[in-house]
C-alpha positions as CSV (number, residue, x, y, z in Angstrom):
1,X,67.2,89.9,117.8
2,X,66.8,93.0,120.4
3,X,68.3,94.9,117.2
4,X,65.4,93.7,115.1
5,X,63.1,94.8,117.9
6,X,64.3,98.2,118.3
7,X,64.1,98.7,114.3
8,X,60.7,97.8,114.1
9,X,59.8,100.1,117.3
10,X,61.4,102.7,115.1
11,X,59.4,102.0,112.1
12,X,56.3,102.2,114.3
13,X,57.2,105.5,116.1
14,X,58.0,106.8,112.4
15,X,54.3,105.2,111.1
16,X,52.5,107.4,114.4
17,X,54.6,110.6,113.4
18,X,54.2,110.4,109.6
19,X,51.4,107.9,108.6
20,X,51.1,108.4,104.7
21,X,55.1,108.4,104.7
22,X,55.6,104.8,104.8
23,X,54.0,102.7,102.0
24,X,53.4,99.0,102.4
25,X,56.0,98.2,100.6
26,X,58.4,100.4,102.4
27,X,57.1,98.3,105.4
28,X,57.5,95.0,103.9
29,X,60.9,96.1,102.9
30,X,61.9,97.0,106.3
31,X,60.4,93.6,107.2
32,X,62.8,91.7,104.9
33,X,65.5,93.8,106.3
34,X,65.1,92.8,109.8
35,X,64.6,88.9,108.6
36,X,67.8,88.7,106.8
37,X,69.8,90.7,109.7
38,X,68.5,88.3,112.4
39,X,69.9,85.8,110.4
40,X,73.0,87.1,109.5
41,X,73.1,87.6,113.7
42,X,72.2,83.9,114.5
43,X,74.9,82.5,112.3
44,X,77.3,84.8,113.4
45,X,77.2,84.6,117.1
46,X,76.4,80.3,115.8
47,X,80.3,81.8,113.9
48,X,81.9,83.2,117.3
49,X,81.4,80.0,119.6
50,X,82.6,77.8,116.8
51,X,85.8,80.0,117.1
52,X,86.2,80.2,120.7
53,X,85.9,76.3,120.8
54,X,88.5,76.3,118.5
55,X,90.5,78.7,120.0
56,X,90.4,76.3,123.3
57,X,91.1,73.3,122.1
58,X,93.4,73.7,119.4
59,X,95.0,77.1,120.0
60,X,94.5,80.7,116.9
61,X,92.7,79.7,114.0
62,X,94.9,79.6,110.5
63,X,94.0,82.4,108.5
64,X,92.8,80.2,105.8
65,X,90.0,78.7,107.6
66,X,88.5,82.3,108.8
67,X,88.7,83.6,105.6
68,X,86.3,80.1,104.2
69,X,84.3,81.0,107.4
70,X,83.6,84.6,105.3
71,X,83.5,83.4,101.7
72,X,80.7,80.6,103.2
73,X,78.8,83.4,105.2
74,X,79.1,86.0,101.5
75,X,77.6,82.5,100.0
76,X,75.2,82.2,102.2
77,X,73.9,85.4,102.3
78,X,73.7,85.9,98.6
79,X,71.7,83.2,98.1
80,X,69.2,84.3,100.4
81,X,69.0,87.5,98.6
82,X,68.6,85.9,95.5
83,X,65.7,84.0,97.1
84,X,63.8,86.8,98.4
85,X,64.6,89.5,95.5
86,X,65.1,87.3,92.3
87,X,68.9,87.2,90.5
88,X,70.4,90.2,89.5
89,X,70.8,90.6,85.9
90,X,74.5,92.0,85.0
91,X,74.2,95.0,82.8
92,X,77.2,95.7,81.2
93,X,77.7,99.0,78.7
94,X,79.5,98.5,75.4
95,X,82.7,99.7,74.9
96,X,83.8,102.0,72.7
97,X,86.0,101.0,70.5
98,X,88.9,103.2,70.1
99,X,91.0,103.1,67.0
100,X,93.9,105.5,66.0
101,X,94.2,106.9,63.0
102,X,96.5,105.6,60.3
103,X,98.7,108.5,60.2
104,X,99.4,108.1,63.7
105,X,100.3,104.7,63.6
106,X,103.1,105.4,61.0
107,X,104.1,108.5,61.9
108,X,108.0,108.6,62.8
109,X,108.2,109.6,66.9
């Protein structure tokens, strides 16, 4: 949270400096920015306890479970995105198709 403070106190200093830099929608952006890092802060400090708990009553944790700790956060995270920004639309190119030539093919090496 003191992050999210100290980013907006930047935006402000930079809004007193250079009004007609920042757009309302820069602002808005910045906005989101700091919503979705104070979230991503919350859960993971909510993340660390749950671990030192762990850590004291049953000893390391197994590499499996810390790794579905990051694939839930990744989760998580994406589907806020999603939320706020709409889905992302994969854009894949063609590819070219390359074909060699029939001389090639037979040709003796």
């Amino acid at each position: 949270m003191i992050m999210a403070m100290e980013i907006m106190a930047e935006l402000e200093a930079l809004l007193r400096i250079h009004p007609m830099t920042l757009t309302d929608l820069d602002v808005a952006a910045a906005q989101q920015l700091v919503r979705l890092s104070g979230e991503d802060y919350s859960s993971n400090n909510n993340n660390q306890k749950k671990r030192r708990r762990k850590n004291k009553n049953e000893g390391d944790f197994e590499d499996g479970e810390e790794e579905f700790d990051r694939s839930s956060q990744n989760e998580i995270t994406s589907k806020t995105i999603e939320e706020n920004f709409g889905k992302e639309e994969e854009v894949a190119r063609p590819r070219k198709k390359r074909y060699r030539s029939l001389v090639s093919v037979y040709q003796a090496p």
